[in-house]
C-alpha positions as CSV (number, residue, x, y, z in Angstrom):
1,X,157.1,70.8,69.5
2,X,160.7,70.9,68.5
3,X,162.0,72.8,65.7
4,X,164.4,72.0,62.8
5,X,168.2,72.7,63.1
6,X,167.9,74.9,60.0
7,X,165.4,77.6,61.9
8,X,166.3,79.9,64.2
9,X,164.7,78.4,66.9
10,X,165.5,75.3,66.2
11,X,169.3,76.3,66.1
12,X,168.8,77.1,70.2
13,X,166.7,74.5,70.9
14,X,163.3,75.7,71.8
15,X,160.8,73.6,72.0
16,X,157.2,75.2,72.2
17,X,155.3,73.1,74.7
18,X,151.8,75.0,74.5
19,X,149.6,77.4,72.2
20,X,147.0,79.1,72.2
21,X,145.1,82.5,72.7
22,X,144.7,82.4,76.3
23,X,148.4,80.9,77.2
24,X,151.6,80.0,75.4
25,X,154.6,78.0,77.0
26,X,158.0,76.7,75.5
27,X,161.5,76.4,76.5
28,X,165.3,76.6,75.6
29,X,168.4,74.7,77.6
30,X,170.4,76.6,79.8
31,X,173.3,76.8,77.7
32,X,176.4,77.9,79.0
33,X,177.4,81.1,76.2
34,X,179.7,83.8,76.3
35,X,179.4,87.1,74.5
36,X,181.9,86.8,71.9
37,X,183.0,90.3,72.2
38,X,183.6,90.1,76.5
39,X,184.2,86.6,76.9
40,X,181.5,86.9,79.8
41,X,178.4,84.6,80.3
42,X,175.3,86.5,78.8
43,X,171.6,86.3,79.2
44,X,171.0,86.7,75.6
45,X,169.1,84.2,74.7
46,X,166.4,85.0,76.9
47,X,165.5,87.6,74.7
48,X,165.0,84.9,71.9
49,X,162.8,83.0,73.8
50,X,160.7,86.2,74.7
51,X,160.9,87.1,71.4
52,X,158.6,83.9,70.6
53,X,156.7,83.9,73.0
54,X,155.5,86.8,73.2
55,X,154.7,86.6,69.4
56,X,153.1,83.8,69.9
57,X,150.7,85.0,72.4
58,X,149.9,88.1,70.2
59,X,149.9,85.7,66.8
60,X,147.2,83.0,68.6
61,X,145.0,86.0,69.3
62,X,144.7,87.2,65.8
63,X,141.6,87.1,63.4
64,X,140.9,85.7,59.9
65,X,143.1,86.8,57.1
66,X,145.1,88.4,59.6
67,X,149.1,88.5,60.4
68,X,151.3,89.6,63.3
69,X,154.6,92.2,63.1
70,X,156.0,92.6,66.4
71,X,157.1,96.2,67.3
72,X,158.8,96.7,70.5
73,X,160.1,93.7,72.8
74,X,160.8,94.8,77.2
75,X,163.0,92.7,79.4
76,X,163.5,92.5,82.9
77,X,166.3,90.6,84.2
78,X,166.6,89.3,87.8
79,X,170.3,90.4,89.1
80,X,171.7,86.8,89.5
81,X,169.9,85.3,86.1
82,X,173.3,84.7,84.9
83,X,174.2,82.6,88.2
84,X,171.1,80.5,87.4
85,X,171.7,79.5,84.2
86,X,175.7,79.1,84.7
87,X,174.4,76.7,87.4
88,X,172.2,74.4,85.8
89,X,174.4,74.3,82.3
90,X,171.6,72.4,79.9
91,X,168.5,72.5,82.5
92,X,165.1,74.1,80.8
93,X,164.6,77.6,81.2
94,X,160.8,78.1,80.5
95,X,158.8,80.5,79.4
96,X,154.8,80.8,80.0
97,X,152.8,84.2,78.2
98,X,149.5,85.4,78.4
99,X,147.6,88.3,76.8
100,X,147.6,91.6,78.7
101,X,144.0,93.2,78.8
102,X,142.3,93.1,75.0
103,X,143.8,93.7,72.0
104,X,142.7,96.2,69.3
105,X,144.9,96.7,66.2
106,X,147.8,95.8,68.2
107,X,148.4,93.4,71.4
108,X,150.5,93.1,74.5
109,X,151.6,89.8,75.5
110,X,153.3,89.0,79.3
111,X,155.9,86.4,79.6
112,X,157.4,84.9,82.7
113,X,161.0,83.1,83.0
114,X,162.5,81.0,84.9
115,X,164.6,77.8,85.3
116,X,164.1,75.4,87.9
117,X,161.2,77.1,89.8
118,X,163.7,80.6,90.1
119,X,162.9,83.4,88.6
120,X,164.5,84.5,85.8
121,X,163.2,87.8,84.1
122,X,159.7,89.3,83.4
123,X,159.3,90.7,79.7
124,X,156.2,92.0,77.0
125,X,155.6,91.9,73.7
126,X,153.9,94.2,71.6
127,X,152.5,93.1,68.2
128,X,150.3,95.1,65.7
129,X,147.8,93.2,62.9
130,X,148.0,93.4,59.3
131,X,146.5,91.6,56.7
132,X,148.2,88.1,56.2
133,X,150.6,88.4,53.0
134,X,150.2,85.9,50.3
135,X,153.6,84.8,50.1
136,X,154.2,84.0,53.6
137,X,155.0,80.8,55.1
138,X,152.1,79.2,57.7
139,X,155.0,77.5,59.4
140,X,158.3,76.3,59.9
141,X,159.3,73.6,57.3
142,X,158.7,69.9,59.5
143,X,161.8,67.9,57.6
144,X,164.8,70.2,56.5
145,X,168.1,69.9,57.5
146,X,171.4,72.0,57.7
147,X,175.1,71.6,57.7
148,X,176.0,71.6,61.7
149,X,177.5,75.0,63.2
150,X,180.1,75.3,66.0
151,X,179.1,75.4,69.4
152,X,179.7,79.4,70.6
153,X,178.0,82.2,70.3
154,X,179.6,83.7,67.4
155,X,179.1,80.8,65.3
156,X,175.4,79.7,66.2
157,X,174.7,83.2,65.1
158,X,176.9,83.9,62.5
159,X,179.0,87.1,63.9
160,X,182.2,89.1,63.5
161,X,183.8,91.5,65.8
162,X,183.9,94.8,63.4
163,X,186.5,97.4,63.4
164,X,185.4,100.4,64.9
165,X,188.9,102.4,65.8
166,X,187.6,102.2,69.4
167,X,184.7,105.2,69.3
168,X,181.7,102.4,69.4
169,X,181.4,98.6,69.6
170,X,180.3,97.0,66.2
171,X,179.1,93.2,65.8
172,X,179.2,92.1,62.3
173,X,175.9,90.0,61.0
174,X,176.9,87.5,58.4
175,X,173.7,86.2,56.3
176,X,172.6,82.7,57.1
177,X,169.4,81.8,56.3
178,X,169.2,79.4,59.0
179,X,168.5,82.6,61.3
180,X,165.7,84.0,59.3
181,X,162.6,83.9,60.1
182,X,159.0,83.1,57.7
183,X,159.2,86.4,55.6
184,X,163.2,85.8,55.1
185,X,164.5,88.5,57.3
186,X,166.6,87.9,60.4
187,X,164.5,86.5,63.2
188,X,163.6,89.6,65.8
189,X,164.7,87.3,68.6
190,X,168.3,86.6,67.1
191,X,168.4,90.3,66.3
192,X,167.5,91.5,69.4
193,X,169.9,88.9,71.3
194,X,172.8,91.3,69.0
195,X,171.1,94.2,70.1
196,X,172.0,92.7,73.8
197,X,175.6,91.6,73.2
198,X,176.5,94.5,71.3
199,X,175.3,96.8,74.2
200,X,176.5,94.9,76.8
201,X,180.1,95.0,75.7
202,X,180.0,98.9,74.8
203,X,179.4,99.0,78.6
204,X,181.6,97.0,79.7
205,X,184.6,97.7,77.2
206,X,187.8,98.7,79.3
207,X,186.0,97.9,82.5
208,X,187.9,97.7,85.6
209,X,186.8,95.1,87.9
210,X,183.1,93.0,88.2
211,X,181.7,93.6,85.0
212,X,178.1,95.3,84.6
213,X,175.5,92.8,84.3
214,X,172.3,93.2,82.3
215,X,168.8,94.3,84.0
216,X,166.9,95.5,81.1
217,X,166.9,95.3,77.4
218,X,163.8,97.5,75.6
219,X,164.0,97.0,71.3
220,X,161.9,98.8,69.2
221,X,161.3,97.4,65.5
222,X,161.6,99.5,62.8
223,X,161.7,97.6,59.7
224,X,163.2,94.5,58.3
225,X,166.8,93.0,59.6
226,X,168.6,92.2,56.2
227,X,171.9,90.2,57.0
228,X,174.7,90.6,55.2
229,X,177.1,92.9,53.3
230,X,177.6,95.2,55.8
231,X,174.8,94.7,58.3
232,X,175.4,95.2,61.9
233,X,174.8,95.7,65.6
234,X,176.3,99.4,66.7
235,X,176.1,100.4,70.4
236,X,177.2,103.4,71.8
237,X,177.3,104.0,75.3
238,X,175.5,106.8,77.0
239,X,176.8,106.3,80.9
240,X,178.6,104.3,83.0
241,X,178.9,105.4,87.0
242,X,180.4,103.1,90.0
243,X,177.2,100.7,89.9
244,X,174.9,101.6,86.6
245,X,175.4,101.7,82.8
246,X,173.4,102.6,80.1
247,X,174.0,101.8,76.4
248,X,171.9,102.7,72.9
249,X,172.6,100.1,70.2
250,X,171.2,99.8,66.6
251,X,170.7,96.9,63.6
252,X,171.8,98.4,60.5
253,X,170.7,96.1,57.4
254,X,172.5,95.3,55.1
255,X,170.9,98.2,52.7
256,X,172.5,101.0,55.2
257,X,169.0,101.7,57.1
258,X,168.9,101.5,61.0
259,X,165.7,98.4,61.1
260,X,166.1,98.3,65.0
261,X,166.9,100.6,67.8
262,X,167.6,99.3,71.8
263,X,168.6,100.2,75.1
264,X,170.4,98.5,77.7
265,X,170.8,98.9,81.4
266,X,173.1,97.3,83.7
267,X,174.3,97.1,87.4
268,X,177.3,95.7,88.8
């Protein structure tokens, strides 16, 4: 099942192939993107496809009258996923989750990636129930259409490099509501995907030869991701030796409030 251009995953092309309570599968093209803060290929997207997945497993599990917020998000990256998908530019990368153990008022979902029978990265969802709101959308709309976008990184996701007099490393999220997702937030996936580039950089900002390459992203959910204004993606770094580097980054909405938290570690 495709999705329209105007959604957010329908703006990366994922296409959801199976699900259900007991498995989910979907993928998203290889795309060859750069972090528009390094220039360098990133794995960022991966994180929006775990982001769905992973949802997905925990949303097919829930009961009547009942909804899904997802809370935390854990990736592990292979240490040449970026060679794979720079590879393959436009092959599937796909994505298969399953429910870990039983689920009580919250779940755990497992995904697997990987493109062209390699591995890619290994990754869980967490997900707590609450009663379905009234207002909320049952799906994505089936016919709706959007003005087209730009093909890099920056523009699919609406960003600007912010000024930050060189203390931190500040992404910029404009408001488009093309990245929202049913309850008219950001998505978590594109949010955690600026979370990852925002981190990334702060690590490798006035980096002296290979550049650090992401192993694991862990996001925690907070509240709602308001675009706009001044809403952005912060990251500080915390430590950067001869072959590891650690970085914290935040979401702050648009109404000042930090809505996401992560923390990124990379080799080189």
């Amino acid at each position: 099942m495709p999705y329209p251009p105007n959604t957010p995953l329908g703006r990366f092309g994922i296409e959801t192939l199976e699900q259900g309570p007991e498995r989910c599968a979907a993928t998203v093209p290889a795309t060859p993107l750069v972090n528009p803060l390094t220039d360098a290929p990133t794995i960022a997207t991966l994180a929006l496809l775990v982001d769905h997945l992973g949802g997905l497993i925990n949303h097919c599990r829930r009961g009547p009258g009942q909804w899904t917020v997802s809370s935390e998000l854990s990736l592990e990256v292979v240490p040449d996923a970026v060679d794979v998908l720079a590879a393959s530019p436009g092959a599937p990368v796909l994505g298969i989750s399953r429910p870990l153990g039983r689920r009580h008022n919250d779940a755990l979902g497992l995904c697997e990636l990987s493109s062209e029978g390699r591995a890619l990265a290994t990754a869980t969802v967490r997900s707590f129930y609450i009663t379905a709101p009234d207002t909320v959308a049952q799906d994505w709309p089936s016919d709706a259409t959007s003005a087209p976008v730009g093909p890099t990184l920056r523009e699919l996701m609406t960003l600007d490099i912010g000024e930050t007099g060189g203390g931190a490393t500040v992404l910029m999220q404009g408001e488009d509501p093309a990245l929202n997702n049913l309850v008219g937030v950001v998505h978590g996936g594109i949010s955690s995907m600026g979370l990852e580039l925002a981190a990334s950089a702060e690590v490798n900002r006035d980096v002296d030869g290979e550049p650090y390459r992401t192993a694991s992203l862990r996001v925690n959910f907070l509240r709602p991701f308001h675009s706009g204004a001044q809403a952005r993606y912060v990251a500080e770094r915390l430590h950067r030796g001869r072959s590891t580097g650690v970085a914290e980054a935040k979401a702050v909405g648009s109404d000042g409030r930090v809505a996401m938290l992560g923390r990124l570690t990379s080799y080189r």
